[in-house]
LOZA-463602 format. One record per residue (C-alpha): z, y, x. Coordinates in steps of 0.5 Angstrom, whole numbers, plus 500, padded with zeros to 3 digits. Layout:
N
+-----+-------+------+
:  up : north : east :
+-----+-------+------+
:   Z :     Y :    X :
...
+-----+-------+------+
This chain:
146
+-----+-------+------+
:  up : north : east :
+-----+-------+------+
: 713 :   732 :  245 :
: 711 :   738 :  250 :
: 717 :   742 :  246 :
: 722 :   736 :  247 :
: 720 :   735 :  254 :
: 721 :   742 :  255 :
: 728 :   743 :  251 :
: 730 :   736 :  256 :
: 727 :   739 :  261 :
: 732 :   746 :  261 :
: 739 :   741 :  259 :
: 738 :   744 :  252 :
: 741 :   739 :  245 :
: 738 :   741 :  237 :
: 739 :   738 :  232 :
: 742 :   731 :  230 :
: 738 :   727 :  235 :
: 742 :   730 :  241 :
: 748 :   732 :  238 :
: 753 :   728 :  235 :
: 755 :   731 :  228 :
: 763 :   732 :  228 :
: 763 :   730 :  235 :
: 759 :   734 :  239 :
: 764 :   740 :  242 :
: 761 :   746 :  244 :
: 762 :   747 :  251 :
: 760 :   740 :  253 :
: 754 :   742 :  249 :
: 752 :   748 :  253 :
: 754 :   753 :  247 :
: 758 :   757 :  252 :
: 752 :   757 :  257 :
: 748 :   759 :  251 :
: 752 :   765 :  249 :
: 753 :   761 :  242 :
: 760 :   762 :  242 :
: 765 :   768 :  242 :
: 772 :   769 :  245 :
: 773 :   774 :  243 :
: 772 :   775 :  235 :
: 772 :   771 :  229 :
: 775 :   764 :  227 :
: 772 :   758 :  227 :
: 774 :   750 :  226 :
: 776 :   748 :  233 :
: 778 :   755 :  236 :
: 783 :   753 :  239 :
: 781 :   748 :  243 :
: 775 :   750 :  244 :
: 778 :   757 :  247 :
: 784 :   753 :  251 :
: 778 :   749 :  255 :
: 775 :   756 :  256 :
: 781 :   759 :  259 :
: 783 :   753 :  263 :
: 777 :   752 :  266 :
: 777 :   744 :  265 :
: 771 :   742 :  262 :
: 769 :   735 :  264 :
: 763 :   733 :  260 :
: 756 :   737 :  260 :
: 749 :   736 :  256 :
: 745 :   735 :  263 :
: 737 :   734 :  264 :
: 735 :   727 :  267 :
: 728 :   725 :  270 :
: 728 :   717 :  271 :
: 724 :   714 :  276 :
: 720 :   707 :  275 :
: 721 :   707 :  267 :
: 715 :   703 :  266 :
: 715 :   702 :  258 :
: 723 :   701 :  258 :
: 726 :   703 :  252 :
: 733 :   707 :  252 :
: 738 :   706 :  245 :
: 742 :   713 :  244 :
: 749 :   714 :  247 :
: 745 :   707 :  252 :
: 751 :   707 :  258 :
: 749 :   711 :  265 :
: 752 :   707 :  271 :
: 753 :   710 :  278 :
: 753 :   707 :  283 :
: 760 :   704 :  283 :
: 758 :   701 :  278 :
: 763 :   706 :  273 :
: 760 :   709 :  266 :
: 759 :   716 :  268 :
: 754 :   719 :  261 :
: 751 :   717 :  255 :
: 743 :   718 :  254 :
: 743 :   722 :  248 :
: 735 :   722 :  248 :
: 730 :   722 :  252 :
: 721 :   723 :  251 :
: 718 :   720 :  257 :
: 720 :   722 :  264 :
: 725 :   726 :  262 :
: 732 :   726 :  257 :
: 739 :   729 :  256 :
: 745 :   726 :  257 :
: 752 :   728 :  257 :
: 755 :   726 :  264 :
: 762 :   726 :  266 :
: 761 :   732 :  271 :
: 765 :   730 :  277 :
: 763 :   723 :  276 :
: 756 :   725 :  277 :
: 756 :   730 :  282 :
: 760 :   726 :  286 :
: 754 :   719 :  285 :
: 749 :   717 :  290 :
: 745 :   714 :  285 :
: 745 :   713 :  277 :
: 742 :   707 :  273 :
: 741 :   706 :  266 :
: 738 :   699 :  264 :
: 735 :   697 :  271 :
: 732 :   704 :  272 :
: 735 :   709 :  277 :
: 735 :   717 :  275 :
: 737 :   723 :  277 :
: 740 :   729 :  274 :
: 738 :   736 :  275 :
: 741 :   743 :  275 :
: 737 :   748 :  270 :
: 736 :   754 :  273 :
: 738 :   758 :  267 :
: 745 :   755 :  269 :
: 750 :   759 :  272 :
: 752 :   758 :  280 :
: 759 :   756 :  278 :
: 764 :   751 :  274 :
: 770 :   753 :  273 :
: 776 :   749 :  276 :
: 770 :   745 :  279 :
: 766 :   750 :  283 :
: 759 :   750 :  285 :
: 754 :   745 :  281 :
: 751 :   742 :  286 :
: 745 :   740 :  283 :
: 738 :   739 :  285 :
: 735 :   745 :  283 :
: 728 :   743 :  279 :
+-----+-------+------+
């Protein structure tokens, strides 16, 4: 539990509890951060794409911590619908231990959000230290820093 907390903590997926199999594309799951991926060597399935949304700068969607608030015994399904307060679906749980989880959120969307719900419980995303200052195409990722 405290490993998990920890990964959580940090926006950091393993495994297939966190990342969806054939799904899951590697800069929304943080490999670019993570130096997981090499844009200068090798080949790779989905190189292509992955390196076009590398050199264009647009990345939409981002693995990122989530700390809820009174969560009171609730219980969230994997890929449970995250709501701003708009009322428009901007990220899906992708898992959570206690207080804490990861989801991966539409990164426009929710920066630009004043509050976030999943199920009746408010959450907030944080910026992980270990991430850089800048988002390309997107700029500063203001992000409450935990």
């Amino acid at each position: 539990m405290k490993e998990l907390s920890f990964r959580y903590k940090l926006g950091i997926g393993e495994g297939v509890q966190d990342l969806l199999f054939g799904v899951s594309f590697p800069l929304e799951i943080n490999c670019d951060y993570l130096h997981g991926l090499s844009f200068h060597k090798g080949c790779y399935i989905g190189q292509e794409l992955t390196a076009r949304t590398h050199h264009t700068g647009v990345i939409r969607k981002r693995l990122m911590p989530l700390i809820f608030n009174n969560i009171n015994g609730k219980n969230f399904e994997y890929d449970e619908k995250i709501i701003n307060d708009n009322g428009n679906i901007v990220g899906k749980i992708r898992g959570y231990v206690g207080t804490v989880g990861l989801g991966l959120m539409r990164i426009g969307e929710t920066i630009a959000s004043k509050t976030l719900f999943v199920k009746g419980c408010t959450l907030k995303i944080v910026k992980p230290q270990w991430w850089p200052q800048e988002s390309p195409k997107i700029g500063a990722l203001k992000i409450n820093k935990h």
